[in-house]
C-alpha positions as CSV (number, residue, x, y, z in Angstrom):
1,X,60.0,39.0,-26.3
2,X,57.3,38.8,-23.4
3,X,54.7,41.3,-23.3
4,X,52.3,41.3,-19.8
5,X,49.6,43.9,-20.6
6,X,47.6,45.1,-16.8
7,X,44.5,46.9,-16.3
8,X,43.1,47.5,-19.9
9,X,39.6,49.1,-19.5
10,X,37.1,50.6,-21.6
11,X,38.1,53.5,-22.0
12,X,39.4,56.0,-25.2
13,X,40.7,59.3,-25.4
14,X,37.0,60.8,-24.9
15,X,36.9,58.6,-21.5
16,X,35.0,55.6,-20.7
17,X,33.0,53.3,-23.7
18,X,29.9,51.9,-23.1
19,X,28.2,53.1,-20.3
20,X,26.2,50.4,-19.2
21,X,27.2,47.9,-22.3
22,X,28.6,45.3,-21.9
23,X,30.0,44.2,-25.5
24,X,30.9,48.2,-26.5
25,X,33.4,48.0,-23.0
26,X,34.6,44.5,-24.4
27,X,35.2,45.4,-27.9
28,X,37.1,48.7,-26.3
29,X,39.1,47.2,-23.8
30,X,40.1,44.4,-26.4
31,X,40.8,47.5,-29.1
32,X,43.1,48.8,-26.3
33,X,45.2,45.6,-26.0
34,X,45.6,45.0,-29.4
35,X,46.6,48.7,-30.2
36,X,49.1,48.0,-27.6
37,X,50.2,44.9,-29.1
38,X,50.7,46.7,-32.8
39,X,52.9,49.2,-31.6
40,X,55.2,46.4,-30.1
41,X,55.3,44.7,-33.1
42,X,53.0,42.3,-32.1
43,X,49.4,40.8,-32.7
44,X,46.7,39.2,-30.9
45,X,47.8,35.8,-31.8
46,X,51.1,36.5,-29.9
47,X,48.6,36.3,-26.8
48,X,49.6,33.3,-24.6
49,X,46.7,34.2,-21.5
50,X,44.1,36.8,-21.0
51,X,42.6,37.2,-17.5
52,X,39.4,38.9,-18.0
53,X,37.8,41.1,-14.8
54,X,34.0,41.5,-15.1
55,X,31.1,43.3,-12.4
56,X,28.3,41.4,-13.4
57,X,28.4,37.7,-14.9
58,X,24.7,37.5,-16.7
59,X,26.0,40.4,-18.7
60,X,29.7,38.9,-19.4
61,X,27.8,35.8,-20.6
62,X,25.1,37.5,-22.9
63,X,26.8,40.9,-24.7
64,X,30.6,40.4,-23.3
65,X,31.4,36.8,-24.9
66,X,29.4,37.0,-28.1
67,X,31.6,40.7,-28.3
68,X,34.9,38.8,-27.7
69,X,34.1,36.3,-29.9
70,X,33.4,38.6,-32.9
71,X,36.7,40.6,-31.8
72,X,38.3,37.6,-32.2
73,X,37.0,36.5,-35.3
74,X,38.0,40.0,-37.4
75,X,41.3,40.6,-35.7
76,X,42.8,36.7,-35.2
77,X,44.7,34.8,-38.4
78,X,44.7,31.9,-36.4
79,X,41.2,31.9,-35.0
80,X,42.7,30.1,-31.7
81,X,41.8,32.0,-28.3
82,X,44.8,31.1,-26.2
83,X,44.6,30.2,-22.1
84,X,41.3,32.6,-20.6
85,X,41.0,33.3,-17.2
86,X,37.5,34.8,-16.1
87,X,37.0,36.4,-12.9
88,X,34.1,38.0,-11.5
89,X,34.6,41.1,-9.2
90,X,32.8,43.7,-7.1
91,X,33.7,46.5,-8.7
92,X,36.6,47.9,-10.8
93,X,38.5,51.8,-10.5
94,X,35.1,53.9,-11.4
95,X,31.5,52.2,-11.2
96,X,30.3,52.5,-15.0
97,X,33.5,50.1,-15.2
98,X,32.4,46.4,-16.6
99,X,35.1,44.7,-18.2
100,X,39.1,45.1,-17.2
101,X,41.7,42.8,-19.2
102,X,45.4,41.2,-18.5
103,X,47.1,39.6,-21.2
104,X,50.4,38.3,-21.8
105,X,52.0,38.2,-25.4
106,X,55.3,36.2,-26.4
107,X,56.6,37.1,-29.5
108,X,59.5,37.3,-31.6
């Protein structure tokens, strides 16, 4: 089974997480995928490729990756981040918007 997750943002049922932080829209948006994942049976080691959107790289490098990284770390068996993608972009759907994430999963 192939799974291609779009567009997974910061945001929860009481709107957008984070305002203005970095790792809290990281940690969200990365919650998002791997609730996504559970309810397909899946996990985040079934994760083959992430592409990760960001607004503003100094940010992304100082409270997004240490915040992936600790995702990561509680949620992965494996502890193996799989193929990453990074791109930096001028804005995403609202501006209070950091972090948006693709990911593909291949499971059985």
């Amino acid at each position: 089974k192939t799974l291609r997750m779009s567009g997974y943002p910061s945001i929860s049922t009481g709107g957008l997480v984070g305002k203005g932080d970095m790792g809290a829209q990281m940690t969200q948006a990365l919650e998002n995928v791997r609730l996504t994942l559970a309810a397909a049976g899946a996990t985040i080691d079934d994760i083959v490729h992430y592409v990760f959107y960001f607004t503003d790289r100094e940010s992304f490098w100082a409270e997004g990756l240490p915040a992936r990284a600790a995702f990561f770390k509680k949620h992965s068996k494996t502890k193996d981040l799989p193929c990453v993608t990074s791109v930096m972009v001028a804005g995403l759907m609202t501006p209070d918007m950091m972090i948006e994430i693709e990911a593909t999963a291949v499971f059985d």
